[in-house]
C-alpha positions in Angstrom: 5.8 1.7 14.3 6.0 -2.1 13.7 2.7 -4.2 13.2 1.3 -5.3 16.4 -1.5 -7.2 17.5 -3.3 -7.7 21.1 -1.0 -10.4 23.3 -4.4 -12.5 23.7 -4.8 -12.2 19.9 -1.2 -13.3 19.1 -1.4 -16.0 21.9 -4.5 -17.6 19.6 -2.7 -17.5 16.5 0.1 -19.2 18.1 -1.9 -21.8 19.1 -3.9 -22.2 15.6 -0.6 -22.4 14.1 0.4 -25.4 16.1 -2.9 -27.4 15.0 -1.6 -27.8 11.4 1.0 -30.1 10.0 2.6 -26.9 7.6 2.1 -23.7 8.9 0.6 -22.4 5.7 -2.3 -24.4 5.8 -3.1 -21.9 9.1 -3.4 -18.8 6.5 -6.8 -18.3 6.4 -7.6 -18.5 9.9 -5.2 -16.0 11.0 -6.1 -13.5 8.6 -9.6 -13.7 10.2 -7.8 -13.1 13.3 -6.4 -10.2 12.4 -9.1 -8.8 10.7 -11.1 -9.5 13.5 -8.7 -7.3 15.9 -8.3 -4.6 13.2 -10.4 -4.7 10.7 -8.5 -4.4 7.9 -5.5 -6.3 6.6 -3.3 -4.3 6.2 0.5 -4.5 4.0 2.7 -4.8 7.3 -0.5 -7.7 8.2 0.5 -9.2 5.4 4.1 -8.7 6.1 3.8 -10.1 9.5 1.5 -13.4 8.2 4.1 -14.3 6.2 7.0 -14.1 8.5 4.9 -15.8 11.0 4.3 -18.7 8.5 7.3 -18.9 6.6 5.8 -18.1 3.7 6.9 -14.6 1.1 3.9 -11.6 1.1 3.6 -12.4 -2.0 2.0 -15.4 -1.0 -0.2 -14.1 1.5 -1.8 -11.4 -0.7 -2.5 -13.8 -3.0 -5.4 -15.0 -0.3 -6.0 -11.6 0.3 -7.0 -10.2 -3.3 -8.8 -13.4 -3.9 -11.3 -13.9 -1.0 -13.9 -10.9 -0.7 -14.2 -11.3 2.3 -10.7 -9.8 3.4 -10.7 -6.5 3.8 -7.3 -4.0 2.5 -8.7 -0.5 3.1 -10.3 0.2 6.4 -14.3 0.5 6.6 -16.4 1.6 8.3 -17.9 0.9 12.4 -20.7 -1.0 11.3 -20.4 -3.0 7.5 -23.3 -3.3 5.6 -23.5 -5.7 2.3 -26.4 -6.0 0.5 -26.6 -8.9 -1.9 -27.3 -8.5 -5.2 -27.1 -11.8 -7.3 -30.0 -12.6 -9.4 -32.6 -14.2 -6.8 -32.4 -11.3 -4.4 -32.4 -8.9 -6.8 -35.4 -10.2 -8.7 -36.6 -9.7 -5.0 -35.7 -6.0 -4.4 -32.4 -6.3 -3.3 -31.4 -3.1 -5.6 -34.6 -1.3 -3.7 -33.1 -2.5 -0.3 -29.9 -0.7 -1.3 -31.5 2.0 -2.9 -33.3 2.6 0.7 -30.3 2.1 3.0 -28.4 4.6 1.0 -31.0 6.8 1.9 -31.1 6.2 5.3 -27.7 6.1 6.3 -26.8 9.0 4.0 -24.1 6.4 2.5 -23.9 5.5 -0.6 -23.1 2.2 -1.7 -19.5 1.4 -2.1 -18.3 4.1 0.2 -18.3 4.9 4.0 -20.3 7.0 5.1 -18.2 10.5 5.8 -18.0 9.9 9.7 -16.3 6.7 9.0 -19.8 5.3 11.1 -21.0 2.5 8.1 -19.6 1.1 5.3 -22.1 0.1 2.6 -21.5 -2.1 -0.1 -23.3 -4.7 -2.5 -22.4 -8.6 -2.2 -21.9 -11.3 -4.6 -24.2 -14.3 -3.0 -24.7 -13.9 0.6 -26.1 -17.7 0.4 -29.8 -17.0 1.5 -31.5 -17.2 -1.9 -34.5 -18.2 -0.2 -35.0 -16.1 2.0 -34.1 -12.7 -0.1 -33.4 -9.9 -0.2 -31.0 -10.1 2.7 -28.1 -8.4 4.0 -25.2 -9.0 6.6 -24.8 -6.4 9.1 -21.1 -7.4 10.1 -21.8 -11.3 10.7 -25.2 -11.3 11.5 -27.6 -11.9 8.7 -31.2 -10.3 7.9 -33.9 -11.7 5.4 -36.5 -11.1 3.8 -35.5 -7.0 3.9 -38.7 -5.6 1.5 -38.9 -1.9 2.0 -41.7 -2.1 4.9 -39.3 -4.6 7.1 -36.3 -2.2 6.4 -36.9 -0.2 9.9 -36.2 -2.8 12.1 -32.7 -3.0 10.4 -32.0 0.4 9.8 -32.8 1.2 13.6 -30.2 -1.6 14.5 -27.8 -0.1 11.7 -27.8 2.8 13.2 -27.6 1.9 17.0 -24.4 -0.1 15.9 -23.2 3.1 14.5 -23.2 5.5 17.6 -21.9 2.5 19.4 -24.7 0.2 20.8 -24.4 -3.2 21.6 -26.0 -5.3 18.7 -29.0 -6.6 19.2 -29.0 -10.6 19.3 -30.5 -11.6 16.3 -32.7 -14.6 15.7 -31.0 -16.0 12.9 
C-alpha cells in the first residue's frame, strides 16, 4: 500500500509549500506534519517528502538522521524524554529516570511492552533552570525531584490508557 496521509493533512502541506520561494526550504515543516499524523517518519515518508519537493530521499533523510527530534521507528502512545545534560543531572535528572522506569515498568530507551510509553533520555530540553524536567510529548514539566514525580506519573499514565492530557501550566 502506497504512503498516505489524511486529505486535511495533505491539504496543509500544500499550502506550506506554497509559502516558500524553493520548495525545499518547506522540509522541515512537513516532516512535522507527518510526524504529527503518524508518528514516525517512515522510508516511503521520506520517499513521498522528496517527490513532493523535488528533492532525492537522500536528501530528506539527511534532515531526518540529523535532527533528534524526527522520529524513524514508531514509539510509543505517550513519549517521555528525560533530560540529562549536565545541569539537570546535577539536579537528579538520572533519579527522575531512574523513578519513571520504575513506574511505568519501561525502561529507558525502550517502549514499554504494550506499545503504551516510550521512555527515553534527552540531550538539552532547554530548561536548565528549572531542572530536572521532562517533555511528555510537547508539554514540558520542571522541577521533577522524586516527591513532585506523582503528579507526572499520574498524567503519564492517564495519557497512556487514553485520557485527554491535562492542560498544563507551562
Amino acid at each position: 500500500m502506497a504512503f498516505q496521509l489524511k486529505p486535511e493533512t495533505v491539504e496543509k502541506i500544500d499550502r506550506m509549500i506554497a509559502r516558500y520561494p524553493q520548495k525545499r526550504s518547506a522540509l522541515m515543516m512537513v516532516l512535522h506534519e507527518i510526524q504529527e499524523e503518524k508518528r514516525v517518519i517512515s522510508n516511503e515518508a521520506i520517499e513521498w517528502v522528496a517527490a513532493r519537493l523535488e528533492l532525492q530521499p537522500i536528501n530528506v533523510l539527511e534532515v531526518v538522521t540529523f535532527f533528534p527530534s524526527y522520529r524513524q521507528k514508531p514509539i510509543g502512545k505517550v513519549w517521555v524524554r528525560v533530560c540529562r545534560t549536565l545541569s539537570c543531572a546535577l539536579m537528579g535528572g538520572y533519579k527522575t529516570g531512574e523513578i519513571l522506569e520504575k513506574e511505568l515498568g519501561c525502561k529507558m530507551g525502550h517502549t514499554s511492552d504494550d506499545g503504551s510509553v516510550t521512555l527515553e533520555y534527552a540531550e538539552c530540553l532547554a530548561a536548565c533552570g528549572t531542572g530536572p524536567v521532562a517533555l511528555v510529548d510537547e508539554d514540558l514539566f520542571e522541577n521533577l525531584t522524586p516527591d513532585k514525580l506523582g503528579p507526572v506519573i499520574a498524567e503519564i499514565k492517564k495519557r497512556a490508557a487514553g485520557g485527554t492530557p491535562t492542560p498544563t501550566k507551562n
